[in-house]
C-alpha positions as a Markdown table, in Angstrom:
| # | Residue | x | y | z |
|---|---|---|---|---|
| 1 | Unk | -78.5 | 7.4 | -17.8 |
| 2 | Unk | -79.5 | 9.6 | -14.9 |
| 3 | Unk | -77.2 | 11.4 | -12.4 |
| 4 | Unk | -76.7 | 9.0 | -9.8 |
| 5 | Unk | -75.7 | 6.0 | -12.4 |
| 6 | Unk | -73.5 | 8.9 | -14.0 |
| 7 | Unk | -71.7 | 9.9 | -11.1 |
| 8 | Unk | -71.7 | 5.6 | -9.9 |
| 9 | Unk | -70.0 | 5.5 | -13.3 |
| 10 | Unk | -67.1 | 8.3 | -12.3 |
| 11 | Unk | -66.3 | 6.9 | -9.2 |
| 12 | Unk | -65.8 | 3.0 | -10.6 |
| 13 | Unk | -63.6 | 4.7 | -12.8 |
| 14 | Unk | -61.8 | 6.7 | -10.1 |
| 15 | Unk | -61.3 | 3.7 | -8.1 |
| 16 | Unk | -59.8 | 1.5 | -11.1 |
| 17 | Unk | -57.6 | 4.7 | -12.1 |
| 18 | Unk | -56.3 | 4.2 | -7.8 |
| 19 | Unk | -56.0 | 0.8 | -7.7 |
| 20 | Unk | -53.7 | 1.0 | -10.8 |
| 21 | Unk | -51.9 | 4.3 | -9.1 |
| 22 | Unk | -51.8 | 2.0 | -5.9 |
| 23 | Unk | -50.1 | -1.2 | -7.5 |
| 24 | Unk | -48.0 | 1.3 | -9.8 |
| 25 | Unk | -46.9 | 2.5 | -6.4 |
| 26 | Unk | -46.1 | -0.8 | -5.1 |
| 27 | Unk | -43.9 | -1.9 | -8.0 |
| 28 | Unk | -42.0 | 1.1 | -7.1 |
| 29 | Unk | -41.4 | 0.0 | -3.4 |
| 30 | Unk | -40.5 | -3.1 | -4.2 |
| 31 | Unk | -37.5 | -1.9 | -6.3 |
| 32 | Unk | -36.6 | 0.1 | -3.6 |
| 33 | Unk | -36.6 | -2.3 | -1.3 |
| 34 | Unk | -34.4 | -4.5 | -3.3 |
| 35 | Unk | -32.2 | -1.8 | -3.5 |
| 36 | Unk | -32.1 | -1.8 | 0.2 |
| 37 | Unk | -31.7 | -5.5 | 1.2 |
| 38 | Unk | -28.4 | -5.2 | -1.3 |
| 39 | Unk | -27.0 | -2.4 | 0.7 |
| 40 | Unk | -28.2 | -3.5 | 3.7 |
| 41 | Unk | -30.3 | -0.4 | 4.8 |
| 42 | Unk | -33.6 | -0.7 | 6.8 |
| 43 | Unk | -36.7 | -0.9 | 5.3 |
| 44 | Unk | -38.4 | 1.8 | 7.6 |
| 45 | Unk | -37.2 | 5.3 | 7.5 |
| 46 | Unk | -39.6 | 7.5 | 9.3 |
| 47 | Unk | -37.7 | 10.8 | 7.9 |
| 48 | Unk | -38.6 | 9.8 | 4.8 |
| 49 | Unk | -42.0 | 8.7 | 5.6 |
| 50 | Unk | -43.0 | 12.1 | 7.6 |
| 51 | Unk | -41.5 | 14.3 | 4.2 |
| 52 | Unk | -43.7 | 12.3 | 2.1 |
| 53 | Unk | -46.6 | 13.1 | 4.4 |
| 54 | Unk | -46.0 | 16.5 | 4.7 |
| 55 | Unk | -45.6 | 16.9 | 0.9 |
| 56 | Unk | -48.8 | 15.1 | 0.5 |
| 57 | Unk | -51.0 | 17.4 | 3.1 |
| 58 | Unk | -49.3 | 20.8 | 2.2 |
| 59 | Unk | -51.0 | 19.6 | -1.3 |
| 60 | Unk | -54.9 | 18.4 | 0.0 |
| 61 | Unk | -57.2 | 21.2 | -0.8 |
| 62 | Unk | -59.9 | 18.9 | 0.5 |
| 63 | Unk | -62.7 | 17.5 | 0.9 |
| 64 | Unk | -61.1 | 15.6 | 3.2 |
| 65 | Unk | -59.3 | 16.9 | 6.2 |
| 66 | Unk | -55.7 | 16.6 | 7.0 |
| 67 | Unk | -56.0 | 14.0 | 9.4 |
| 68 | Unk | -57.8 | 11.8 | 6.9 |
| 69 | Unk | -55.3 | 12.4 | 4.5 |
| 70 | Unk | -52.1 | 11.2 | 6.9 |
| 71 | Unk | -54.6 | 7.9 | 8.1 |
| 72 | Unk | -54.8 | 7.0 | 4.8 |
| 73 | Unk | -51.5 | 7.3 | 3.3 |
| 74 | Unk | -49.9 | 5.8 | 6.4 |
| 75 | Unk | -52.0 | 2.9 | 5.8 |
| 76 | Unk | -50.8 | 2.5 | 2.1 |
| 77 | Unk | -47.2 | 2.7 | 3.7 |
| 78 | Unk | -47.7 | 0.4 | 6.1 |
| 79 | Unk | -48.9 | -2.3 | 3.5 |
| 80 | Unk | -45.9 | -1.1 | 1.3 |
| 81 | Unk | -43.3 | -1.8 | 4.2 |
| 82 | Unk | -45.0 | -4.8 | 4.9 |
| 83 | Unk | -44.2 | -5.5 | 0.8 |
| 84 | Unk | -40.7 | -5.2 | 0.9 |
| 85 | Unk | -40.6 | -7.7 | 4.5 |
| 86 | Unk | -42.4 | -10.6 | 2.2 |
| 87 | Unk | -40.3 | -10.1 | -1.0 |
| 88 | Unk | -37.0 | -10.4 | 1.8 |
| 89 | Unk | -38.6 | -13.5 | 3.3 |
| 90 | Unk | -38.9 | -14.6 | 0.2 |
| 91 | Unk | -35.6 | -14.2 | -1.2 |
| 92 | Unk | -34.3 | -15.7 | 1.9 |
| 93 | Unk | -32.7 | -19.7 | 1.0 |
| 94 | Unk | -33.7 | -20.9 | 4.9 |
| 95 | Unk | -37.5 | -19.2 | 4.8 |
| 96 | Unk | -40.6 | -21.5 | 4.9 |
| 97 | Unk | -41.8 | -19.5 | 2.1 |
| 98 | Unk | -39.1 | -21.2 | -0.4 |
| 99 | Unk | -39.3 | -24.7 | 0.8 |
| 100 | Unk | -42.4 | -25.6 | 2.6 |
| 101 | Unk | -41.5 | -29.0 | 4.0 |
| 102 | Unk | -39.3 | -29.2 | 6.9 |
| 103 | Unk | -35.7 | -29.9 | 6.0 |
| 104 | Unk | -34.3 | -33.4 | 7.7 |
| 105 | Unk | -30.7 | -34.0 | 8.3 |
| 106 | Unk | -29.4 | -37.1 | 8.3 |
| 107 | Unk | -26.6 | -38.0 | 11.2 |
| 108 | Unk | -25.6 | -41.3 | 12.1 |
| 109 | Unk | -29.0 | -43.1 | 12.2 |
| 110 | Unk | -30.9 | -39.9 | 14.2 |
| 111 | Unk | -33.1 | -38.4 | 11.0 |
| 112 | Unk | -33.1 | -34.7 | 13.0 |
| 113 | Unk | -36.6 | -32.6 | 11.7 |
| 114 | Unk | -38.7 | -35.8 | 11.7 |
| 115 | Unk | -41.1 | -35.2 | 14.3 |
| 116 | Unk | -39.3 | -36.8 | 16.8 |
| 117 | Unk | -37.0 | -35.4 | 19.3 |
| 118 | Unk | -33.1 | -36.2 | 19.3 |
| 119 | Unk | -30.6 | -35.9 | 22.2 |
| 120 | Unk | -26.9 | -34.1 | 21.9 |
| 121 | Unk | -25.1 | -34.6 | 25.0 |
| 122 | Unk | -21.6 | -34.8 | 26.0 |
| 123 | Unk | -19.0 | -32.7 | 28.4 |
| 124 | Unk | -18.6 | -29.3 | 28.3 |
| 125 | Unk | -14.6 | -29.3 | 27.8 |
| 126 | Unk | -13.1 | -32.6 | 26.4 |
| 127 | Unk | -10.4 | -33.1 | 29.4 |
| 128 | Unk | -9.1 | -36.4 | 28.9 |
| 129 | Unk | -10.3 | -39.5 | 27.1 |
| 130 | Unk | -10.9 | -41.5 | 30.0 |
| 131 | Unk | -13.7 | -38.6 | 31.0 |
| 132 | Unk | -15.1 | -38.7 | 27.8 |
| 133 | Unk | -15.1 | -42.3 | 27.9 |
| 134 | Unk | -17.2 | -42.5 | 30.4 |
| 135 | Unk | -19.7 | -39.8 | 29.1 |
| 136 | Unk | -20.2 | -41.6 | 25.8 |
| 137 | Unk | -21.0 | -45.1 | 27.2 |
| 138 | Unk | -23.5 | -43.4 | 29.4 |
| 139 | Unk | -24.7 | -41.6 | 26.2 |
| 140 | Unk | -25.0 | -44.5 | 24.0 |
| 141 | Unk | -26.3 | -46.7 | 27.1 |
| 142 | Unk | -29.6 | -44.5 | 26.6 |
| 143 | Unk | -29.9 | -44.6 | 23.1 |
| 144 | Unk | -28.5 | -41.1 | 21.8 |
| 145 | Unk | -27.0 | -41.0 | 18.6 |
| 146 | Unk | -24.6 | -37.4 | 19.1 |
| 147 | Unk | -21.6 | -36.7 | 21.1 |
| 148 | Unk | -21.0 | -33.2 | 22.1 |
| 149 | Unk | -17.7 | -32.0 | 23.6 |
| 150 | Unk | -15.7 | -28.6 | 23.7 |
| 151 | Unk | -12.1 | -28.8 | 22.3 |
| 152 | Unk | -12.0 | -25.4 | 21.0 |
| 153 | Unk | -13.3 | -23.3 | 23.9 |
| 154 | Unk | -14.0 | -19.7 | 23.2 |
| 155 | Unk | -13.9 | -17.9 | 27.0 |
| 156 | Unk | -14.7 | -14.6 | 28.9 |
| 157 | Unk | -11.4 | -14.5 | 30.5 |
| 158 | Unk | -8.2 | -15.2 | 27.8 |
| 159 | Unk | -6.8 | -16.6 | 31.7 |
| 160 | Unk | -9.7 | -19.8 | 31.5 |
| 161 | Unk | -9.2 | -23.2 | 29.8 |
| 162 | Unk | -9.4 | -22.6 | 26.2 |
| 163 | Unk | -9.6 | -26.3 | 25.4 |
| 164 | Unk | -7.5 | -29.0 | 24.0 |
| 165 | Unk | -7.7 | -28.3 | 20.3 |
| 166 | Unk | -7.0 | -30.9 | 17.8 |
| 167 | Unk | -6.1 | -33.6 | 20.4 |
| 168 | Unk | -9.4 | -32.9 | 22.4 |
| 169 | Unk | -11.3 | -33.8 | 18.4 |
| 170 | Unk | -8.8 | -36.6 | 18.6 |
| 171 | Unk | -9.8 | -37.9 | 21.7 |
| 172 | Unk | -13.8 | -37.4 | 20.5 |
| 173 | Unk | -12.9 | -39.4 | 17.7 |
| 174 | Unk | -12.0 | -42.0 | 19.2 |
| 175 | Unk | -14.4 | -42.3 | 21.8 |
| 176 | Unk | -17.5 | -41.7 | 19.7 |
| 177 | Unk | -15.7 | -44.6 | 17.1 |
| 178 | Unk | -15.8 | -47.1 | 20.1 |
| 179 | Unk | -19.2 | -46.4 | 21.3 |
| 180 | Unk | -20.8 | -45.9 | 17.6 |
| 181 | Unk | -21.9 | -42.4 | 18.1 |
| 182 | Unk | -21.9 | -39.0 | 15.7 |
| 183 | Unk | -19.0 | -36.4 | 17.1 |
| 184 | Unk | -20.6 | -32.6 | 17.5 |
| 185 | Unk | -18.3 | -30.1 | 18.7 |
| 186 | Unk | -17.4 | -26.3 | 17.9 |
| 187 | Unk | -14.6 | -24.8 | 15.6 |
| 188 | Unk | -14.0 | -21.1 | 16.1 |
| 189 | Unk | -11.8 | -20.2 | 13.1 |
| 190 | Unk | -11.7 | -21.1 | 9.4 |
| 191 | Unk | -8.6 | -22.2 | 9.5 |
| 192 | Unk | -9.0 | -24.6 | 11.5 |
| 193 | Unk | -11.7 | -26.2 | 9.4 |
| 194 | Unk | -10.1 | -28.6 | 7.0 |
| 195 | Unk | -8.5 | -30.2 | 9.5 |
| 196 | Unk | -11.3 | -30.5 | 11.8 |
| 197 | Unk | -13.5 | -32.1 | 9.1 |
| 198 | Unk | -11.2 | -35.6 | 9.7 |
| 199 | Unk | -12.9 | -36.1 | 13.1 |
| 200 | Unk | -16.3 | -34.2 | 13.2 |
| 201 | Unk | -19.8 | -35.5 | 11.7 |
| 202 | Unk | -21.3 | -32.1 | 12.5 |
| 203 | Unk | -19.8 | -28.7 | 12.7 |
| 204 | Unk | -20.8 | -26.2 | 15.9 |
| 205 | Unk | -20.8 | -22.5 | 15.4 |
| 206 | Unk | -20.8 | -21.5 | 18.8 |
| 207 | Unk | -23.2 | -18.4 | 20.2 |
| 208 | Unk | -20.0 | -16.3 | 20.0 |
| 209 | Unk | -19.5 | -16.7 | 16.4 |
| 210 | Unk | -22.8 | -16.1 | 14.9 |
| 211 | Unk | -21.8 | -13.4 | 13.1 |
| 212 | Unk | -18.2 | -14.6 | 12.4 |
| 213 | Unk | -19.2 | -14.3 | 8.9 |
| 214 | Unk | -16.0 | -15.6 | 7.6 |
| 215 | Unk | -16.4 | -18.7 | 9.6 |
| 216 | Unk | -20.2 | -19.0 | 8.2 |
| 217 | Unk | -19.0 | -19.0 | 4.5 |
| 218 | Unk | -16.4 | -21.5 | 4.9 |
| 219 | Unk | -18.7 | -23.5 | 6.7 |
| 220 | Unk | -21.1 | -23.3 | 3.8 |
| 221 | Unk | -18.5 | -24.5 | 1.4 |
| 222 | Unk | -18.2 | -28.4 | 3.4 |
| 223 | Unk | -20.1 | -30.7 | 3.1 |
| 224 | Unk | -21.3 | -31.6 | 6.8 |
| 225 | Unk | -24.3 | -30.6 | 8.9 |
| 226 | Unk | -23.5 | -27.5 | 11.0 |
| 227 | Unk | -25.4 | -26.7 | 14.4 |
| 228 | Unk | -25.6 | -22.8 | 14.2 |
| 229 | Unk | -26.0 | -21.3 | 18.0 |
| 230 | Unk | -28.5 | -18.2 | 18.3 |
| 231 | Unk | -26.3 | -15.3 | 19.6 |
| 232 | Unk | -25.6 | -13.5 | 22.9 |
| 233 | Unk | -27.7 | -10.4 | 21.7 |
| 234 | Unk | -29.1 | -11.8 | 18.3 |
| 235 | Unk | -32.7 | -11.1 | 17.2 |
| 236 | Unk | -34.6 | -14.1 | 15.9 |
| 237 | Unk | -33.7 | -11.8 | 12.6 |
| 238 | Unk | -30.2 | -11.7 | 12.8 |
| 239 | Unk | -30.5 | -15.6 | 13.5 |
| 240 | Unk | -32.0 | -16.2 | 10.6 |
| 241 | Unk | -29.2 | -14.6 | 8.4 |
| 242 | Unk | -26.4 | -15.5 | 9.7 |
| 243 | Unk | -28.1 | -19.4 | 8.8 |
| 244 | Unk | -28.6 | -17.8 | 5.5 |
| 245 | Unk | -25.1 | -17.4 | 5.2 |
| 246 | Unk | -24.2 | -20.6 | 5.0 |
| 247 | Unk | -27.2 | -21.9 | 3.0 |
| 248 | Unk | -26.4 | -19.4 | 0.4 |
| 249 | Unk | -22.8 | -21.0 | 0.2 |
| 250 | Unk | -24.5 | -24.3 | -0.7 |
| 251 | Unk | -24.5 | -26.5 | 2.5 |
| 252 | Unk | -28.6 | -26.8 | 3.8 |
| 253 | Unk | -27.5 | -29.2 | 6.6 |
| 254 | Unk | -28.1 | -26.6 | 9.3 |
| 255 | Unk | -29.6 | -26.8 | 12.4 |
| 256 | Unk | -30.6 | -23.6 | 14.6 |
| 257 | Unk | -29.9 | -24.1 | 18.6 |
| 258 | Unk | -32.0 | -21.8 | 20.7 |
| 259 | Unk | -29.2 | -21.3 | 23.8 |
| 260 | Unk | -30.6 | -18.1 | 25.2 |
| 261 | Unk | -30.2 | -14.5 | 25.3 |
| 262 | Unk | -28.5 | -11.7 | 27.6 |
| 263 | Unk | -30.8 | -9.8 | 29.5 |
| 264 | Unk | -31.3 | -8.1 | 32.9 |
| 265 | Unk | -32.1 | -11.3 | 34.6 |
| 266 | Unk | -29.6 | -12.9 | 37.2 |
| 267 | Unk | -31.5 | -15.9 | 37.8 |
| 268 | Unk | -29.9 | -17.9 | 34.9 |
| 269 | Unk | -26.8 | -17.7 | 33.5 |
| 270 | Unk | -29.0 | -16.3 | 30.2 |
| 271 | Unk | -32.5 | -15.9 | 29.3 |
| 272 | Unk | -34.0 | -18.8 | 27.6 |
| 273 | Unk | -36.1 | -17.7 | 24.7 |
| 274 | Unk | -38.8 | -20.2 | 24.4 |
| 275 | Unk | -41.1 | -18.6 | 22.2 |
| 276 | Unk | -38.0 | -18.6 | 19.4 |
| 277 | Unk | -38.7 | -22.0 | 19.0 |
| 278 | Unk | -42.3 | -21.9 | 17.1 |
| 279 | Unk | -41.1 | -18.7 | 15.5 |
| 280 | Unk | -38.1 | -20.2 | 13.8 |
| 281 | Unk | -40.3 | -23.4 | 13.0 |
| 282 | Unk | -42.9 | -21.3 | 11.5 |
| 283 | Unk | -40.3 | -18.8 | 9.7 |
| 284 | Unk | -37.7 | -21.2 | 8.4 |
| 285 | Unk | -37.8 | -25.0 | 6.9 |
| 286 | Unk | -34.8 | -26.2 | 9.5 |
| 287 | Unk | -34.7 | -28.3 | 12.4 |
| 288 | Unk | -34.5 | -26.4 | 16.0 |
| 289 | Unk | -33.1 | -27.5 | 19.1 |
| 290 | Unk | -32.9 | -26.3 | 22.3 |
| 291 | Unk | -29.5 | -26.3 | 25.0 |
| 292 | Unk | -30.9 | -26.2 | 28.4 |
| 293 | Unk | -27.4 | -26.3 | 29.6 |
| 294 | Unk | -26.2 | -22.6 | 28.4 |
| 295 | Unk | -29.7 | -20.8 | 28.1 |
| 296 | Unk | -30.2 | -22.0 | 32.3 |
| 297 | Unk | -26.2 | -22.4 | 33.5 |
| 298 | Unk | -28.1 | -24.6 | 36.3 |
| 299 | Unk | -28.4 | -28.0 | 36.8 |
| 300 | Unk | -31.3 | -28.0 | 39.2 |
| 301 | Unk | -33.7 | -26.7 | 36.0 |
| 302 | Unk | -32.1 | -28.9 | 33.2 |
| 303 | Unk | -35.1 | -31.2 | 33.2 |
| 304 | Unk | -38.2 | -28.3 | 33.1 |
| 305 | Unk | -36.2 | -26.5 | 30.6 |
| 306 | Unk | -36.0 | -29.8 | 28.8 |
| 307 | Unk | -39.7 | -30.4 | 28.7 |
| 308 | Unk | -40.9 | -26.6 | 28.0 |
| 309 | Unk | -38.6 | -27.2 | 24.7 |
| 310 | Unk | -40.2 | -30.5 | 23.7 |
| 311 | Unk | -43.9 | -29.7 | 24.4 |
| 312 | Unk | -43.3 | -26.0 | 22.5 |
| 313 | Unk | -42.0 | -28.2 | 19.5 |
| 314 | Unk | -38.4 | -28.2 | 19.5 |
| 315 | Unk | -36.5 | -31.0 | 17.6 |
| 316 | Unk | -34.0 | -31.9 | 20.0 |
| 317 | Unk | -32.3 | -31.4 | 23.1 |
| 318 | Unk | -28.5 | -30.3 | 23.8 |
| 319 | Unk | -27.0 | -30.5 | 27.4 |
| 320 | Unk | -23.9 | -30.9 | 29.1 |
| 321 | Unk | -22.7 | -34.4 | 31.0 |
| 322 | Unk | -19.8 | -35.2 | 33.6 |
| 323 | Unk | -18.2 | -37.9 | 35.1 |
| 324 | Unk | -17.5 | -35.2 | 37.8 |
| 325 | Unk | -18.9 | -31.6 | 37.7 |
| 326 | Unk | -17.4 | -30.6 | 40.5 |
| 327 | Unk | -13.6 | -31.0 | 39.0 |
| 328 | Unk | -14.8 | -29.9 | 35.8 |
| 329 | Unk | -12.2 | -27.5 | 34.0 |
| 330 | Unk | -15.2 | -25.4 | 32.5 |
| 331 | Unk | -18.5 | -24.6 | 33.7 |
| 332 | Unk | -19.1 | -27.2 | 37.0 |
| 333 | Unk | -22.4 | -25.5 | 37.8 |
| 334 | Unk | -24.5 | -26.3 | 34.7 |
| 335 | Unk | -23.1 | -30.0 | 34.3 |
| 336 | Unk | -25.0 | -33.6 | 35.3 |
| 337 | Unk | -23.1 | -36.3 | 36.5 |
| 338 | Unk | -23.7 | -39.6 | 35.0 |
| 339 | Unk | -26.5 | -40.5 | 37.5 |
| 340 | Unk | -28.4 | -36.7 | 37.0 |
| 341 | Unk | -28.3 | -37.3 | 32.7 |
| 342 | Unk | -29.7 | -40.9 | 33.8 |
| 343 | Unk | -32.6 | -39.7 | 35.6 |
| 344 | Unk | -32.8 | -36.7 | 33.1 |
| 345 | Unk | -33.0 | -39.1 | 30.0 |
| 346 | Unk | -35.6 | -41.6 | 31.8 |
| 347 | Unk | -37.9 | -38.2 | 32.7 |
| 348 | Unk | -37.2 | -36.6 | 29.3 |
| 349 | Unk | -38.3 | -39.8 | 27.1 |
| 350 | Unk | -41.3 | -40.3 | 28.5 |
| 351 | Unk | -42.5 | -36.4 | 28.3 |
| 352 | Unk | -41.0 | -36.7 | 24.2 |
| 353 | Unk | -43.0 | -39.9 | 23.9 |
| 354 | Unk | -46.0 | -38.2 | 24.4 |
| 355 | Unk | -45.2 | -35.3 | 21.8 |
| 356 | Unk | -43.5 | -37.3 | 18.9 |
| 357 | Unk | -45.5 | -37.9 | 15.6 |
């Protein structure tokens, strides 16, 4: 063997004795990491990751300079970080990566995740039967299978209509019973849970309450769909766990609502994050939808809002109907009247028809 095949020989060696070293290194990381995710600590810590760098250069006698010794270890730490992500997407109940196929929820006759897109549209505030009445007749006059209405109304000001409670699910109830329709609508506390079960088909966790974590467990223990609203502030991250909250309680029925975010903008009444809709789809196996209504708080918008959310690929569309916006107890501004959600639905069926499987 001559000198070149002898020195060819070292360095195969050297590189199998690295690779080992390298995937020695990442079983380490990934134990850390788990150690992490249970105490909830970030992943990156760039004290630690300049110490380690500095220990490692103070020790390079060379060949190679300084430099090159930082660009390649911060590209080993990079994959490593990257590691510990996958193994936590991984672990996570609502990630694509445990269930590939899309997750469809069943709700009175509307299979919600099957390609095709489905309407949730009521009042904002149940007010009276009468009012919501005439909402669900229009509703049911256009096909929709899912009544939305506010009867526990979380508010800025502890001075605005909070809602009707109990009586306002009553009055759902029966209104949804007469017109054959699903009832959605928003509980804010636990406690208030068991009794709500009696006249809802799907349970709303409100934007407010995303990270009532109380509220997510107990509505993980039940046995009905829940429609889970993206926070004020919430990253698409934080999104995604407080979902996994309720997953990991046992209930999958869950359905993420894109409603928008805060930001600087005064244009809307919030931001609408369209681009959360393809991450969400691509990230988790549930069913999005999209509430034009809260993300916009303008009526004049509903309907472009409406078809940006189809055409990205959301599963369904939420917004707000009354018989009378302008006498509305909550939120006048954002509302249709019967013959707005009429035009809406005719416009918004024929753009879904195009998109649908």
């Amino acid at each position: 063997m001559n000198e070149m095949d002898q020195l060819r020989e070292q360095m195969d060696s050297v590189n199998l004795e690295i690779l080992k070293l390298i995937n020695q290194r990442a079983e380490i990381v990934q134990q850390i990491g788990q150690i992490k995710a249970k105490q909830s600590m970030n992943r990156f810590d760039p004290v630690r990751e300049r110490d380690m760098l500095n220990q490692i250069t103070s020790k390079n006698d060379g060949p190679f300079q300084k430099s090159t010794i930082e660009h390649i270890f911060k590209e080993i730490f990079k994959a490593s970080l990257e590691l510990q992500e996958d193994d936590h997407s991984k672990a996570l109940l609502v990630s694509r990566k445990k269930k590939p196929e899309d997750t469809v929820i069943e709700i009175n006759g509307a299979a919600i995740g099957d390609g095709n897109t489905h309407y949730v549209m009521g009042p904002c505030a149940v007010e009276s039967y009468d009012q919501v009445d005439q909402v669900a007749a229009a509703v049911k006059n256009k096909g929709i299978k899912l009544l939305r209405g506010g009867a526990f109304k979380p508010r800025t000001s502890p001075y605005d209509f909070q809602g009707l409670g109990i009586e306002g699910l009553q009055i759902l109830r029966k209104a949804a019973d007469k017109h054959g329709l699903a009832v959605v609508s928003e509980i804010v506390n636990p406690a208030h849970l068991e009794e709500a079960l009696e006249y809802l088909d799907v349970v709303q966790i409100g934007a407010r309450n995303m990270q009532n974590f109380e509220l997510l467990k107990a509505a993980g223990d039940i046995n009905k769909p829940v429609l889970l609203k993206r926070g004020l502030s919430a990253t698409i991250s934080e999104f995604i766990n407080a979902a996994e909250y309720i997953i990991s309680r046992g209930n999958g029925n869950i359905i993420l609502c894109e409603r928008g975010i805060r930001t600087y903008e005064k244009a809307t009444r919030n931001t609408l994050d369209i681009s959360a809709v393809p991450i969400l789809k691509q990230e988790t196996h549930l069913p999005v939808m999209v509430d034009v209504t809260h993300s916009t708080g303008r009526r004049d918008i509903l309907l472009p809002t409406a078809k940006a959310a189809i055409a990205i690929g959301a599963d369904g569309v939420m917004a707000e109907v009354h018989p009378d916006p302008a006498v509305a107890l909550s939120d006048s501004a954002q509302q249709m009247d019967i013959p707005m959600f009429n035009s809406f639905m005719d416009d918004i069926i024929d753009v879904a028809n195009k998109f649908n499987r």
